[in-house]
C-alpha positions in Angstrom: 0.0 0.0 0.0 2.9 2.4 0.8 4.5 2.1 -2.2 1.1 2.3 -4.2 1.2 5.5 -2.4 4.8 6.6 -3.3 4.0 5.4 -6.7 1.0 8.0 -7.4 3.3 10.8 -5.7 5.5 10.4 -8.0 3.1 10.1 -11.1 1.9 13.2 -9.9 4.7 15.1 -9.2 6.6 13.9 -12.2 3.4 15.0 -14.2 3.0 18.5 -12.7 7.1 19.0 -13.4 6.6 18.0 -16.9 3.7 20.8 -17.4 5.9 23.8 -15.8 9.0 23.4 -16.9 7.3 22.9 -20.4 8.5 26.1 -22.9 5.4 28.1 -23.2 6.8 29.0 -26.9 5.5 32.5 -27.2 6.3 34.2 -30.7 7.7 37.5 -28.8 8.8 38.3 -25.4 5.9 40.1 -24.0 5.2 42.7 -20.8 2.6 42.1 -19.0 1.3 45.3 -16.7 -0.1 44.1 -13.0 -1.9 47.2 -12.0 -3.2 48.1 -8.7 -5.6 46.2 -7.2 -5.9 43.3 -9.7 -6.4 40.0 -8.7 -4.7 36.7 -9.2 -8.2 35.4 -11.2 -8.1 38.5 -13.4 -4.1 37.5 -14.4 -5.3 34.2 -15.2 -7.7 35.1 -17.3 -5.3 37.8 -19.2 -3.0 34.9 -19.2 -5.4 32.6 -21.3 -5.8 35.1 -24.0 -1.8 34.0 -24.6 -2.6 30.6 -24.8 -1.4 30.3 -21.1 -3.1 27.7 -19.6 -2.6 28.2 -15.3 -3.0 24.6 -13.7 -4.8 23.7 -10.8 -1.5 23.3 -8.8 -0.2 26.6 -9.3 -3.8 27.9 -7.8 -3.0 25.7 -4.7 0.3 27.1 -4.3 -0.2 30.3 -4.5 -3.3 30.1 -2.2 -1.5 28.4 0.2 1.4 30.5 0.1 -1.1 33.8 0.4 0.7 34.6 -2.8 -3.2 35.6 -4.6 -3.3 38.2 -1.8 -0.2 40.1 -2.0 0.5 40.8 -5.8 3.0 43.0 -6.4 2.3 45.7 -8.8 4.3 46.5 -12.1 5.5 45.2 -15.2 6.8 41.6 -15.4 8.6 40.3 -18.4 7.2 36.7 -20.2 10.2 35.7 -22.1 9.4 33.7 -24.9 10.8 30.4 -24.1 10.2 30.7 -20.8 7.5 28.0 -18.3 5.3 27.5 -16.2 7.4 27.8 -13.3 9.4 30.6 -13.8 6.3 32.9 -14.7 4.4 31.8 -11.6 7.7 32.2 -9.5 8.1 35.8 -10.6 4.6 36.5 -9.7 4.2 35.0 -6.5 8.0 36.9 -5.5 6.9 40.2 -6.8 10.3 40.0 -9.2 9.0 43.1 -11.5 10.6 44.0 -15.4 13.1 46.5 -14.8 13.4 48.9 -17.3 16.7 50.7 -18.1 17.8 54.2 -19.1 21.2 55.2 -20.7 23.3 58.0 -20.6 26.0 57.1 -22.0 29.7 58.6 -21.3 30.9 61.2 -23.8 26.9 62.0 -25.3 25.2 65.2 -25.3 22.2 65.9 -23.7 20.4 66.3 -26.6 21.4 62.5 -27.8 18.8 60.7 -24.9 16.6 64.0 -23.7 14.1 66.1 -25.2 14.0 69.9 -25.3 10.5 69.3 -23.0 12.1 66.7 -20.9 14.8 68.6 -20.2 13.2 72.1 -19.5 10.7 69.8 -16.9 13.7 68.2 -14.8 14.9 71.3 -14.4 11.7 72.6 -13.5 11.3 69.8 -10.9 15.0 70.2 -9.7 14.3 74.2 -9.2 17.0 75.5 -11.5 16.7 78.9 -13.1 19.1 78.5 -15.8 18.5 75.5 -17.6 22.2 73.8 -18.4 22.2 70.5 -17.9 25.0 69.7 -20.5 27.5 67.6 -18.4 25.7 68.0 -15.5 24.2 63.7 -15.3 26.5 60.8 -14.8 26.8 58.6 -17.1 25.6 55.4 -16.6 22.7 52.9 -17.0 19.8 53.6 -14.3 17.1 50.6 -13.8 13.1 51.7 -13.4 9.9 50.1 -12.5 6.7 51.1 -14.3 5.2 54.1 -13.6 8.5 55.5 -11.7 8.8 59.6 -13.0 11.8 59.9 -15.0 12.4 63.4 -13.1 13.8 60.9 -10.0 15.9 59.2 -12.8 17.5 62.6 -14.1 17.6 63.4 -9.8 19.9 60.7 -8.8 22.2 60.9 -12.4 22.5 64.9 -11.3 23.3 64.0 -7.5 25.8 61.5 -8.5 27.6 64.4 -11.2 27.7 66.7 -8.9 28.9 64.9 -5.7 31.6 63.1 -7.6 33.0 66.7 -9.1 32.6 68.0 -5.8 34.9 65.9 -4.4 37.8 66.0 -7.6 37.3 70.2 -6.5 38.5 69.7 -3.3 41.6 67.2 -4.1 42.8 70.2 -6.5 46.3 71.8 -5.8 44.9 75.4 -7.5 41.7 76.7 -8.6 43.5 79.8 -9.6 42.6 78.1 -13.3 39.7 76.2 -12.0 37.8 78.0 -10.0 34.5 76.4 -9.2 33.0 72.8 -9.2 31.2 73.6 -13.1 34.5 74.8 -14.5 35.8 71.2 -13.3 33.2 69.7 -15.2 33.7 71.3 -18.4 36.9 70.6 -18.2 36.2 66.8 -17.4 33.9 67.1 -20.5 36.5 67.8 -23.0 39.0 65.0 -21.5 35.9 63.2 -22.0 35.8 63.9 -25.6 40.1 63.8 -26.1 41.5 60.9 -24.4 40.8 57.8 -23.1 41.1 56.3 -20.0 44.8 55.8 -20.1 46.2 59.8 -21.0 43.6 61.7 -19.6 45.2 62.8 -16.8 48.4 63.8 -18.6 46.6 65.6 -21.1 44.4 67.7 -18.1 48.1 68.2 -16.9 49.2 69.6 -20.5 45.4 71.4 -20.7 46.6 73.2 -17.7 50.0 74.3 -18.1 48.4 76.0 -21.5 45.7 77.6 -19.4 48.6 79.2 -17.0 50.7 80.2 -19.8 47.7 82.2 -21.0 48.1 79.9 -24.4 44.6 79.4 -26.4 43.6 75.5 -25.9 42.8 74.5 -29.3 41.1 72.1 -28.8 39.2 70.1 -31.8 36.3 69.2 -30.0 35.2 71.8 -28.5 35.3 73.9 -32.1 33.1 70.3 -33.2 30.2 71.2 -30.0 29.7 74.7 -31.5 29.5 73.8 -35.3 25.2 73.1 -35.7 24.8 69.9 -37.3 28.2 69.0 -37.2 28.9 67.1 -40.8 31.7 64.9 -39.3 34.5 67.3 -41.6 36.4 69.6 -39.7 37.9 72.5 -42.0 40.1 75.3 -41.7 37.1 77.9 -41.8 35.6 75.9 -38.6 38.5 76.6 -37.0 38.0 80.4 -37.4 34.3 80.8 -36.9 33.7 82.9 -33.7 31.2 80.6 -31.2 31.8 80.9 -27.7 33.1 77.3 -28.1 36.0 78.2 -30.0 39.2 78.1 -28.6 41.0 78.2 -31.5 40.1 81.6 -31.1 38.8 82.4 -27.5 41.1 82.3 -24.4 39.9 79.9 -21.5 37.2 77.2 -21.3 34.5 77.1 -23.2 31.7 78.1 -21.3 29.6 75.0 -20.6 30.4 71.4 -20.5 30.5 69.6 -24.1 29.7 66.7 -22.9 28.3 64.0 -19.8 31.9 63.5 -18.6 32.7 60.0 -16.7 34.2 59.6 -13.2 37.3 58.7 -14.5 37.6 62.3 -16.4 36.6 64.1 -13.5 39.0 62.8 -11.4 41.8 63.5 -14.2 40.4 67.2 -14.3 41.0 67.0 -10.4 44.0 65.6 -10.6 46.4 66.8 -13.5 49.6 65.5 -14.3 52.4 67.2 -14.2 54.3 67.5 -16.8 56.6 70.1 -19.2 53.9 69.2 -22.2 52.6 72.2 -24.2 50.9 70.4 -27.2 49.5 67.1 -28.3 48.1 65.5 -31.3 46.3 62.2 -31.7 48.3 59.1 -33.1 45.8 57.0 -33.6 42.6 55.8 -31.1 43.4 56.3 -27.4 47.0 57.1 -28.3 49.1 60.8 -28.4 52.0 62.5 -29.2 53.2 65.1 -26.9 55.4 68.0 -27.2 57.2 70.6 -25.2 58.4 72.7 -28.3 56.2 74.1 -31.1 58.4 72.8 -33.5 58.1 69.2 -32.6 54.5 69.8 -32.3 54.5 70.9 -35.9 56.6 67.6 -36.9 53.9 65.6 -34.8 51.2 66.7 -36.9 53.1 66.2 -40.0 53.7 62.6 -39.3 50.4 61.7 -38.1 47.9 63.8 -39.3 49.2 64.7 -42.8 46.8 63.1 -44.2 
């Protein structure tokens, strides 16, 4: 009789496993939204309209668990070959679909945020003059439904901000730098010059020029001020008069050009010191630098002659 018994547990467990960890072969990953107040009958039924058939098991477990009661609101994901199992397991755990949002290092506001979106975070943050270039860290920033993005912008303008902070107060002078934003624009071009490995060298060199009183002449920041930038940089460009120019303007430019990473900020915090005047790019992530005007000169005869 006992192992009748053991027999027909079996049976039915090995049945019952079969049916959830069976694909559910759905022809797209879909989202399904569990709003306020709806009940576990009401999913079943939205279920069944995908062809997704909720046993009687699942029903037991998730009235024995108190599971029906206690539904967590918000998006969850259905993968497409996903089961039985996993579905009801995300339900009954309240494991919401995450969304994401990118800002990515080196971008321009205008590149993930509207005109409107941008004019309403700064409405919601309070700020009267409505800059926001460089001002959000990059970085990818995970959502549930519903959340405003206004908290999403928040945090990425917290982070910016305390993280340039904090390069401002490791700096030797501010007689050059004098204020958390200039940091940032700084941080922004770095952002847009070097990579990871030279950046703090070339803040170093960036620096000597600004106390020598030398023009930076800097590529990219002519690029931020050309409208509709057509990817060919030409000898006019380099004379047009924007406030971004500093082929022809003394200083920094005067906003960021660019959502400069933590690494650039703490190179703009940080220079290193060094007797370099000038660089010019080699190739990616790779510079030649000069003390001497004339070696510069070769420099950019060698590599950039073309």
């Amino acid at each position: 009789m006992r192992l009748l018994i053991l027999f027909f547990i079996f049976l039915f467990s090995s049945f019952f496993s079969f049916i959830l960890a069976k694909n559910l072969n759905l022809q797209e990953d879909y989202i399904y939204l569990l709003k306020e107040g709806e009940s576990y009958s009401s999913i079943k039924k939205s279920l069944k309209n995908l062809d997704i058939t909720i046993p009687f098991v699942i029903d037991l477990y998730f009235y024995l668990t108190g599971s029906d009661k206690s539904l967590r609101k918000g998006e969850y994901k259905l993968e497409r070959n996903s089961n039985l199992f996993v579905i009801s397991n995300n339900f009954s755990e309240g494991n919401v679909f995450y969304r994401s949002f990118y800002i990515p290092e080196g971008s321009e506001v205008s590149q993930f945020l509207s005109l409107e979106e941008q004019n309403k975070f700064c409405k919601f943050k309070g700020l009267d003059d409505c800059k926001l270039e460089g001002m959000l860290h990059p970085n990818t920033y995970f959502y549930e439904a519903g959340e405003n993005l206004n908290n999403i912008l928040n945090e990425a303008f917290n982070i910016q901000l305390f993280l340039a902070e904090e390069q401002f107060k490791k700096l030797n002078t501010n007689k050059f730098v004098k204020n958390v934003y200039e940091l940032i624009i700084l941080a922004s071009i770095l952002e847009k010059e070097s990579c990871f490995e030279e950046r703090s060298l070339i803040s170093g060199v960036i620096y000597n020029r600004l106390e020598k009183r030398m023009k930076l002449q800097i590529d990219s920041t002519v690029i931020y001020g050309i409208k509709n930038f057509d990817g060919n940089l030409t000898k006019s460009n380099l004379k047009n008069k924007t406030p971004f120019n500093t082929y022809t303007n003394f200083g920094l430019p005067p906003t960021p050009i660019s959502m400069p990473s933590k690494s650039s900020l703490i190179a703009a915090g940080n220079p290193l010191k060094s007797d370099y005047f000038y660089f010019v790019s080699k190739g990616k992530c790779a510079h030649e630098f000069s003390i001497d005007y004339s070696d510069h000169l070769k420099a950019i005869q060698k590599y950039q002659s073309n």
